[in-house]
ZAFIVO-32548 format. One record per residue (C-alpha): residue in one letter; x negated, y negated, z. Coordinates in steps of 0.001 Angstrom, whole numbers, plus 500000, padded with zeros to 6 digits. Layout:
BEGIN
AXYZ ...
//
This chain:
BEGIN
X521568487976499527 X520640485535496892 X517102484666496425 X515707480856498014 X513630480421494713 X512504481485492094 X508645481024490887 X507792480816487255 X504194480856485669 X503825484440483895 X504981485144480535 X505511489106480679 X506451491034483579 X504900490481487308 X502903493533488639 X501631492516491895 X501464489909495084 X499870488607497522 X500219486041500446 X497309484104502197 X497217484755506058 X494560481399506484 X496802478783504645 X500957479385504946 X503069478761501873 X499809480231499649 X501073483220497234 X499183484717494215 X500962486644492138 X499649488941489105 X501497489898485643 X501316491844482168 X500627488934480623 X496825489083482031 X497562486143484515 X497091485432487917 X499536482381489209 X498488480634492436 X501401479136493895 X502283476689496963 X505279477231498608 X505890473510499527 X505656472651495454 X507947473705492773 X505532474859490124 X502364477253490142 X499626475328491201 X497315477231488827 X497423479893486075 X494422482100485631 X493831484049482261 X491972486267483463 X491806488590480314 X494359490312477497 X495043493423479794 X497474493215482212 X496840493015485623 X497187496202487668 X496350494760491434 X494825491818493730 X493054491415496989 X490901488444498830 X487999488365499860 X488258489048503825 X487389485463505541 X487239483279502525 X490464483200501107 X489343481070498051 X487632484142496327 X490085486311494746 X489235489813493188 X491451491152490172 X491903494705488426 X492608494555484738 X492124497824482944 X489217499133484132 X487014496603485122 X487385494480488601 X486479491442488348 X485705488320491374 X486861484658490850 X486208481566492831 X489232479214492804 X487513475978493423 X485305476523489847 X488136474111488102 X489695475894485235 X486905477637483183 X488354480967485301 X484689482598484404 X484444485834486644 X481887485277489102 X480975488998488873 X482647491918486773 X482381495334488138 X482779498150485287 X482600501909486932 X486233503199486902 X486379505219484066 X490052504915483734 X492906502271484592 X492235500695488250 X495981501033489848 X495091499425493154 X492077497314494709 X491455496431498181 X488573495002500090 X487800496502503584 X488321493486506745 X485630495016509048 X482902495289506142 X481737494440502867 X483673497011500981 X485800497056497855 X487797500184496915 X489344500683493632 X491395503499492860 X491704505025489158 X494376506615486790 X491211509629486559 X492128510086490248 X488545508448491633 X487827505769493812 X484913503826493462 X483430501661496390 X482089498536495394 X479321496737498174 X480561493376497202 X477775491964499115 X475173493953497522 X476850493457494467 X476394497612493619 X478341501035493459 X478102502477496534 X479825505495496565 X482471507338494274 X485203509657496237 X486298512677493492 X487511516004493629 X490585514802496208 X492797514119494110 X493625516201491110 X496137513936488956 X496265509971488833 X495343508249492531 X497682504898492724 X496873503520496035 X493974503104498461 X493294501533501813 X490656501206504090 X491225502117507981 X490455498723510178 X490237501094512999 X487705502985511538 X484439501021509174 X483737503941507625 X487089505566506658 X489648505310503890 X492694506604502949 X494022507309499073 X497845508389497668 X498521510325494228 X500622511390491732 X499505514891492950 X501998514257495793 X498755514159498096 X497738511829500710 X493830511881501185 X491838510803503996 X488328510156503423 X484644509536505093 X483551507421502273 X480210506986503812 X479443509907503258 X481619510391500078 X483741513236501485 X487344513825502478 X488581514783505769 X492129516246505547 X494607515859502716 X498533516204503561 X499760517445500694 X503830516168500096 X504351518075497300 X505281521249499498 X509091522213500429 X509509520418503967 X512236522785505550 X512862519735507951 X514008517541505592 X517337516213504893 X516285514759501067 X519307515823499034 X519197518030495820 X519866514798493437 X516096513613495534 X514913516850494614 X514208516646491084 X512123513561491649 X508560514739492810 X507204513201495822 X504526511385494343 X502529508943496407 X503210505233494515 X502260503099497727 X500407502937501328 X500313500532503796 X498490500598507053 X499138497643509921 X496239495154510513 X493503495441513802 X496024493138516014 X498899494952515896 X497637498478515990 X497797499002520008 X502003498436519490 X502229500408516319 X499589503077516825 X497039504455514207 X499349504989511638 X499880504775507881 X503206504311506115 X504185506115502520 X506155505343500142 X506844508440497791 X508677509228494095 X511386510748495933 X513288507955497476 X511767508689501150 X509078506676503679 X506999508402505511 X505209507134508962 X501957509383509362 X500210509130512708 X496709509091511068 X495034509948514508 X497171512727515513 X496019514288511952 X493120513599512188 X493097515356516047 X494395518266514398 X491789518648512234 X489033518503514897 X491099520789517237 X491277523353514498 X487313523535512853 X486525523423516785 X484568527028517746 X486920527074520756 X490160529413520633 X493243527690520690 X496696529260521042 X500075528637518889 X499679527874515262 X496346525277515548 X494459528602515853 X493451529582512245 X490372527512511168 X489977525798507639 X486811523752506456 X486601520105507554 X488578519132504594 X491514520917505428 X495194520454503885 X498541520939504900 X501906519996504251 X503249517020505671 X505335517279508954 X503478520320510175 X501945518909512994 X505593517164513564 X503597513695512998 X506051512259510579 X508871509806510745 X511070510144507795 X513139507335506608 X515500508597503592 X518993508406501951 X520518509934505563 X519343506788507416 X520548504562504519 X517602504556502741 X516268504778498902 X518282507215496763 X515135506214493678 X511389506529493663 X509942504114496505 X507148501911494473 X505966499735497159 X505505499596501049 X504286497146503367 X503670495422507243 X505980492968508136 X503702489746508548 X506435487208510151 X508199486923513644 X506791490346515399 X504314491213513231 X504661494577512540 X507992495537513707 X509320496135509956 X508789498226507402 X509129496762504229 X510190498937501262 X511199498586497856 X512223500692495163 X513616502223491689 X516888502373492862 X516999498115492826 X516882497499496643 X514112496302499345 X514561497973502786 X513808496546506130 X513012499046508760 X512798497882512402 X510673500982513140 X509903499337516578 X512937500845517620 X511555504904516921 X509035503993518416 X510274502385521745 X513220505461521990 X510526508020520658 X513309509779518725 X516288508942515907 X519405509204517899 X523000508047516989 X522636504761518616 X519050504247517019 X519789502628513589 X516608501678511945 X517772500399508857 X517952496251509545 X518723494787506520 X518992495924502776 X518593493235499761 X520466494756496478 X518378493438493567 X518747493583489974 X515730494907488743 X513662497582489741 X511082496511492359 X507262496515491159 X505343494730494398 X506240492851497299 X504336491064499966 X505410489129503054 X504460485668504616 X503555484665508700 X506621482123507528 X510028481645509681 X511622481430506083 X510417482091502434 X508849484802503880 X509362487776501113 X507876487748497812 X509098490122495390 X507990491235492108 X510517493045490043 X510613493863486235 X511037490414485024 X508611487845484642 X510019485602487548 X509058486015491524 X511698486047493909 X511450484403497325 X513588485586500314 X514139484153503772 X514529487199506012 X514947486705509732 
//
């Protein structure tokens, strides 16, 4: 599959996209260079190039309900811009606690809530209403954390990935976490091959589905890990766990040894976990980015793309209307073989030109997937 076009405005390579869900066609995409590109779908060229600073640009979100304020990470500072101050680009506010490298930003949709997670493994929440620190969530993560999003389920919950292989979930109100599923253990249930093996399973991307679509897909959060797999984690049945086993009642079988409220355990133990890997046709590389379908049946795809020069689409509407992976149940829809290794991709609410892909060059790539 050939690419429908091809958007040029960065000089170095792109990092990171995003799509408007308010105004179709709208796409912002992020680069080394330091520059954030605004571009319309129905026009040729970007529409506007930000230079936003000399580091590049590690991540971007909008602000929930007014799509014209954008917030960017570049090094360690996050920084808020209003699109409709002409071409001055002046940050409207710059917010400098991470200590190290921001990897990922992302504003909360139920609440005034920024979240930006660090290369020192902290995330910082940022009351962008307030304008203040709110909290900072340590100690879960003991090596870089490169991913963060906040539960639209839950107003007061968050969930974090790292290079520790662990996946964190987190009462941020009160600055704690709640469980961690750590990925890094052997998983005798897995069919990852010994050539996955040697790749760690580092956490490079999360993705959770949005309010509307959550009663289909369930409370869930998708993971896209260093060695070549995606995991689907049902977030509440974890979460269940947890409060089944720091409960004072007994309990038989293997939920009957208590832990403290931030308990961990490897993933798959509760038998939670949909793996998609190399035997269903998936990545045989590092997975770097994972994401909602946002066209047609929202939701019904998994999105993936990876080291090994591919993008994955994963009707995983199927699991979850058989309830198992059978023979018959092939969940692997469509597979795009690229050229460069993928960095970001996003989708559109668009009937065509609805991926957005940023690979290792300085050019997006626009797909029509149907």
């Amino acid at each position: 599959m050939e690419p429908r076009r091809r958007l040029k405005g960065h000089k170095a390579t792109t990092t990171c996209c995003i799509a408007s869900r308010d105004r179709p066609g709208l796409v912002v995409t992020a680069g080394e260079d330091g520059c954030v590109c605004w571009f319309d779908l129905r026009c040729k060229d970007a529409q506007l190039v930000m230079e936003v600073g000399t580091d590049p640009v590690s991540s971007l979100c909008f602000k929930p309900g007014n799509e014209d304020i954008l917030y960017v990470s570049s090094g360690k500072d996050v920084k808020c811009f209003d699109v409709h101050l002409g071409t001055s680009w002046k940050a409207l506010e710059t917010y400098t606690y991470n200590k190290e490298e921001i990897n990922q930003i992302v504003c909360s949709t139920k609440s005034s809530f920024l979240a930006a997670a660090d290369d020192g493994g902290d995330i910082k929440i940022i009351d962008i209403n307030q304008k203040c620190l709110y909290k900072t969530l340590r100690s879960g993560h003991s090596s870089i954390c490169s991913t963060v999003q906040f539960l639209p389920w839950k107003p007061w919950e968050a969930i974090t990935g790292g290079l520790d292989s662990k996946l964190v979930m987190w009462d941020f109100s009160k600055g704690r976490p709640l469980k961690t599923v750590d990925f890094g253990s052997p998983d005798p249930k897995s069919s990852t091959n010994t050539s996955q093996c040697f790749n760690p399973a580092f956490i490079h991307s999360i993705a959770v589905p949005e309010i509307d679509i959550v009663e289909k897909s369930g409370k869930i959060c998708a993971v896209a890990r260093g060695d070549g797999v995606v995991d689907m984690i049902n977030i509440e049945s974890e979460l269940s766990s947890l409060r089944s086993k720091t409960s004072t009642k007994p309990r038989k079988g293997p939920q009957s040894t208590s832990k403290d409220a931030a308990s961990s355990e490897t993933a798959d133990s509760n038998n939670q976990t949909l793996h998609l890997d190399y035997s269903l046709g998936g990545h045989t590389a590092a997975v770097s980015c994972v994401a909602f379908s946002a066209f047609g049946e929202r939701g019904k795809f998994i999105i993936s793309g990876g080291n090994d020069k591919s993008v994955k689409f994963w009707d995983w509407f199927k699991y979850l209307d058989q309830g198992r992976i059978s023979n018959d149940c092939d969940l692997l829809h469509l597979n795009i073989d690229l050229t460069k290794k993928v960095n970001w991709l996003c989708t559109t609410p668009a009937a065509s030109e609805n991926l957005i892909i940023c690979d290792t060059t300085k050019v997006v790539k626009v797909y029509s997937v149907s």
